[in-house]
C-alpha positions in Angstrom: 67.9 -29.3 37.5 68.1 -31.3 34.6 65.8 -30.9 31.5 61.9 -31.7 31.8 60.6 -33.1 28.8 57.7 -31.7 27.5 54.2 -33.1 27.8 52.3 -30.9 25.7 51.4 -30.4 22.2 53.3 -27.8 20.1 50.4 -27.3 17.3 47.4 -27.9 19.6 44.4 -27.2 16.7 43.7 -30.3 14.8 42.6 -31.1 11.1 39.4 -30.9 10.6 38.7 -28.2 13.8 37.7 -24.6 13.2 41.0 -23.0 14.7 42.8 -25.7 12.3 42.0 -23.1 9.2 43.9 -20.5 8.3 47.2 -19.0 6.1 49.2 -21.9 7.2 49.1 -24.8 5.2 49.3 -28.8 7.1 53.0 -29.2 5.6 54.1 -25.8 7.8 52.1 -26.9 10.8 53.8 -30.4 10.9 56.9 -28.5 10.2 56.6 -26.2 13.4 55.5 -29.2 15.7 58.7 -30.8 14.4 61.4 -27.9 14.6 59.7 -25.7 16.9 59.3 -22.5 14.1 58.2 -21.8 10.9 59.4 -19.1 8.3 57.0 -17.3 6.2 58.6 -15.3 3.5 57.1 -12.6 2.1 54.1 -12.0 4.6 54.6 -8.4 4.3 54.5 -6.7 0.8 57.5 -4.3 0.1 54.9 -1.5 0.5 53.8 -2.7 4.1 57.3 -3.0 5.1 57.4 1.1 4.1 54.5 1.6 5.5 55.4 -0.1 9.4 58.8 1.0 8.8 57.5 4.7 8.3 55.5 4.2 11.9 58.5 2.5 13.2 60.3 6.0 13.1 57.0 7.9 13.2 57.4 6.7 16.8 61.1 7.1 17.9 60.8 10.5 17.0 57.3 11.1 19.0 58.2 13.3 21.6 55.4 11.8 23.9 57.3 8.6 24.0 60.8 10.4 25.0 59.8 9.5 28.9 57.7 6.7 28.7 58.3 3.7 30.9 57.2 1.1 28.1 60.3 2.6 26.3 63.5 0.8 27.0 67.2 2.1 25.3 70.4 0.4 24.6 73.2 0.6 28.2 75.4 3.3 27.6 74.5 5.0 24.0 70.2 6.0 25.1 69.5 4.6 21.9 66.0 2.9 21.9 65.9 -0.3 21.7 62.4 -1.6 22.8 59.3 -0.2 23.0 56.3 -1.9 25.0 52.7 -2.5 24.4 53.2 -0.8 20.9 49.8 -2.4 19.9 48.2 -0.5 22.7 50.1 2.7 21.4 50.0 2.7 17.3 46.7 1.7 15.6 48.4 0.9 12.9 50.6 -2.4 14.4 47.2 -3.4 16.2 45.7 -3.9 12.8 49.0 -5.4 12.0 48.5 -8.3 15.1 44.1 -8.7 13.9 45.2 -9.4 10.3 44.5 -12.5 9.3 47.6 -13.3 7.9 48.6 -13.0 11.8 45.6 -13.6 13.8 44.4 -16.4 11.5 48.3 -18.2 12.1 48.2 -17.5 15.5 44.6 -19.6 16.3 46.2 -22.3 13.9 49.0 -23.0 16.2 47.2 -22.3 19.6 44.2 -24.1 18.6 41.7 -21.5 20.5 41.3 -17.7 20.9 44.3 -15.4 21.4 44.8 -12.4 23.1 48.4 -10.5 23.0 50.8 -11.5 25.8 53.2 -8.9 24.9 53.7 -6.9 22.0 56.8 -4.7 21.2 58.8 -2.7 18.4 62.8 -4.3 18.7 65.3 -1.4 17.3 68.8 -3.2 16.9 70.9 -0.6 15.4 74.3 -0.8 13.7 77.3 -0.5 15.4 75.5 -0.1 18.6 72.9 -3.0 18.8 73.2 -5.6 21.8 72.2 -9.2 21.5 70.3 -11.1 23.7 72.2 -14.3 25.3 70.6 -17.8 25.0 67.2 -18.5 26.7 63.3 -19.7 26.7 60.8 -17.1 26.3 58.5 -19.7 28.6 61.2 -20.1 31.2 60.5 -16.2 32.6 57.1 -16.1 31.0 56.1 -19.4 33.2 58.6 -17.9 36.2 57.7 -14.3 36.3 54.3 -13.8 34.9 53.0 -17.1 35.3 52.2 -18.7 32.4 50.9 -22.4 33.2 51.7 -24.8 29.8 54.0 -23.2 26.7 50.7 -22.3 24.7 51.8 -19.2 23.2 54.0 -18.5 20.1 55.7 -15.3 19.3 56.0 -13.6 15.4 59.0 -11.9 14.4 58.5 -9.7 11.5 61.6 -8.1 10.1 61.3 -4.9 8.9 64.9 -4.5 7.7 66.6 -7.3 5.3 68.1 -9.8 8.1 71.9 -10.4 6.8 73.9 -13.8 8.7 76.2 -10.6 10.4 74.1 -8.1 11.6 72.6 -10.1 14.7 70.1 -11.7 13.4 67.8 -14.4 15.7 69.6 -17.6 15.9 67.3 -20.9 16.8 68.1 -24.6 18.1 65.3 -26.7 16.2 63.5 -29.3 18.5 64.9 -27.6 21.5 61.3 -26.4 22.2 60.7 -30.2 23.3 63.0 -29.9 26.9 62.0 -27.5 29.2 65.5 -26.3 30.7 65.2 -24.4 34.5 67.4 -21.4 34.8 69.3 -21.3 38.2 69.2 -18.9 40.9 66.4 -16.8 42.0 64.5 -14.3 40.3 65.5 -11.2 41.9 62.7 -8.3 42.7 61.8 -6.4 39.3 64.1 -8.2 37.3 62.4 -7.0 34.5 64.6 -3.5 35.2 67.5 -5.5 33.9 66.7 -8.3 32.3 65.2 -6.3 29.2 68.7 -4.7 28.8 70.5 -7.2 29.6 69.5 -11.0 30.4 71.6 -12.4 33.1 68.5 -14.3 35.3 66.6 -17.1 33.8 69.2 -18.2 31.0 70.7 -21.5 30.3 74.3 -22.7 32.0 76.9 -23.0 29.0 76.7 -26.7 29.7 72.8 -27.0 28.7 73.2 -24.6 25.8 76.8 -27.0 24.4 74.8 -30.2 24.9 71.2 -28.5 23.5 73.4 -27.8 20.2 75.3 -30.6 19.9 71.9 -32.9 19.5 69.5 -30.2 17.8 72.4 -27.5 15.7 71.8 -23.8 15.3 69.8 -22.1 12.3 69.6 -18.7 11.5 66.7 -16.0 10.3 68.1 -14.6 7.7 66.3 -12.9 4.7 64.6 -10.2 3.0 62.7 -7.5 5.1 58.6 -8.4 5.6 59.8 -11.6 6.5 57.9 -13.2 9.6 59.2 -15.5 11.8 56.8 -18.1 14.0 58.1 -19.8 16.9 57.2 -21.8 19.9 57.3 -19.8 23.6 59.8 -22.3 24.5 62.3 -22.5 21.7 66.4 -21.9 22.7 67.0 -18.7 20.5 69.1 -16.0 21.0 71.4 -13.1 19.2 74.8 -11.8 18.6 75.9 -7.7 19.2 74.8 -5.8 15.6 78.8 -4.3 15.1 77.6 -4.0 11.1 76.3 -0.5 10.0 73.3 -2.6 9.2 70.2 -2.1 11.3 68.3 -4.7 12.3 64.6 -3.6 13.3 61.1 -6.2 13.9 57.9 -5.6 15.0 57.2 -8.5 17.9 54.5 -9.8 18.7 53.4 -12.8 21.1 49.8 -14.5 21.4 49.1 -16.8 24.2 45.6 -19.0 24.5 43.0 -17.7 26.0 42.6 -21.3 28.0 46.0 -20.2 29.4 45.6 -17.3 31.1 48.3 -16.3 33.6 47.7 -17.3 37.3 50.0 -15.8 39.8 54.2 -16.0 39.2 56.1 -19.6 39.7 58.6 -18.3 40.6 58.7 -14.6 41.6 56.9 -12.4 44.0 54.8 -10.7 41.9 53.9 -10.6 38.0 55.9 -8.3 35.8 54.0 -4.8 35.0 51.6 -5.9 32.6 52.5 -3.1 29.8 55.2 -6.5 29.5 52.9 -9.4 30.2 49.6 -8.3 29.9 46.7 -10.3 32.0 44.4 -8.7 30.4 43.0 -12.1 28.3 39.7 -10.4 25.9 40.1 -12.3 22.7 41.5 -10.2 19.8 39.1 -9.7 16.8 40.1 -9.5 13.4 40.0 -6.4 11.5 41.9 -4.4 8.9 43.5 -6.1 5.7 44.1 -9.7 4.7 
C-alpha cells in the first residue's frame, strides 16, 4: 500500500482554549505541527536527573522485578532493557508523568484530557545496547491495540547525556504527515518479539529511502534531563549502542481521552494492557512544577 496522507491535526488545542495553556510556548507548538517533535532542553534539573537516575537503578536491582513479565531484557546478554508500566510501579516517575512540566505539555498538544497509553524505563547499555529499526509508533498502536486517529504523543526524557554515537533516537521531520502501512500480518502475540526485536509493522527499505530523501534525518542529541516530544506517528528509529556509553530514558506516551482504544485493526486481540493500557481515567496533576 502506498502512503495515506494524513487528515488530522498534529496540535489539536487552539489559542485561546483552556488545554492551549501550558509550558509550551505558540513558537514550539507551530514548530511540532510543522516537524512532527519538539526538544525541550533542560526540563529536568541536574538534581532530578540524580534523583530518577537513582530510581532508575533503585529498580534494576529490585529483586521483586527479577521475574516480572512487564520486565523485558536485551536477546542474548539478560540485560534489561525495558521495563513496563513503570508509572504503575515507582511513585516517583508517576509524579514525574502529573507534573506540569509534563502533564501541562501533554494537554497542549492533545488538546483534551490525557491518560497514559504506555509508560516505560528504556535501559540501552554500552557495548551491549540494540537499536530499534525504522517504524511508526501509531502503525502497531492503531494495528494492535487499536488506537483510532494519531492523538497521542510520546516524551523521551534522557537520563544520560545523548552523544551522536551511542544510539541515540534518530527522527525524519514531517514524516508524521503520511501514514505508511507495514506489510504482512500481525502474527499472534507479536508483542513477544516485537519488543526485542521489531521485524512486523516496519517500513519496506523503499518507503524509509524515499521518506528521507524528501523530509532528511535529525538526531536527539544532548545533555541528560533533556525531553524529547513527538508525534505517535513520526518515522524514528535507533542504531546498536557499541560505545561504553549508556544510553537510558524514562518514556512516556499520553493519548486523548476522546481516543480511547476500541478493539485491534489489525490483530486478534489488544496487546496486554501493562503495554497499551485501556484503562482511559484522566491523569491529575500532582507533585512539583
Amino acid at each position: 500500500m502506498r502512503w495515506i496522507d494524513r487528515p488530522h491535526a498534529v496540535v489539536w488545542s487552539k489559542e485561546g482554549d483552556a488545554a492551549a495553556a501550558g509550558p509550551l510556548g505558540v513558537d514550539e507548538l507551530h514548530g511540532h505541527e510543522e516537524k512532527g517533535y519538539t526538544i525541550v532542553p533542560g526540563l529536568l534539573s541536574p538534581a532530578e536527573v540524580q534523583e530518577y537516575w537513582s530510581e532508575l537503578e533503585r529498580l534494576t536491582a529490585d529483586p521483586a522485578l527479577a521475574d516480572d513479565h512487564r520486565v523485558i531484557r536485551e536477546p542474548g546478554s539478560g540485560a534489561i532493557r525495558s521495563i513496563f508500566e513503570v508509572h504503575r510501579i515507582s511513585e516517583v516517575i508517576d509524579g514525574l508523568a502529573r507534573d506540569r512540566r509534563v502533564l501541562g505539555a501533554a494537554r497542549q498538544i492533545l488538546g483534551s484530557e490525557v491518560y497514559i497509553h504506555q509508560s516505560r524505563i528504556n535501559y540501552m547499555p554500552g557495548f551491549e545496547g540494540k537499536g530499534f529499526y525504522w517504524h511508526s509508533d501509531f502503525e502497531t498502536w492503531h494495528s494492535e491495540d487499536g488506537l483510532p486517529a494519531p492523538r497521542a504523543v510520546s516524551l523521551s526524557i534522557a537520563l544520560t547525556d545523548n552523544y551522536p554515537f551511542n544510539g541515540g533516537l534518530m527522527v525524519m521531520p514531517g514524516s508524521h504527515r503520511h501514514f505508511v502501512p507495514g506489510l504482512g500480518e500481525t502474527p499472534s502475540e507479536n508483542h513477544r518479539r516485537s519488543l526485542i526485536m521489531q521485524n512486523v509493522g516496519v517500513p519496506s527499505h523503499d518507503d524509509v529511502t524515499e521518506l528521507a530523501a524528501e523530509y532528511g534525518i535529525d538526531q536527539f542529541t544532548g545533555a541528560a534531563g533533556a525531553g524529547l516530544w513527538f508525534d505517535s506517528n513520526l518515522m524514528h528509529g535507533s542504531g546498536n549502542n557499541i560505545t561504553p556509553y549508556p544510553r537510558s530514558n524514562i518514556f512516556l506516551v499520553f493519548n486523548s481521552v476522546d481516543n480511547a482504544p476500541v478493539d485491534p485493526f489489525e490483530a486478534a486481540a489488544p496487546r496486554p494492557p501493562h503495554i497499551a493500557a485501556r484503562d482511559t481515567t484522566p491523569m491529575l496533576r500532582r507533585g512539583r512544577g
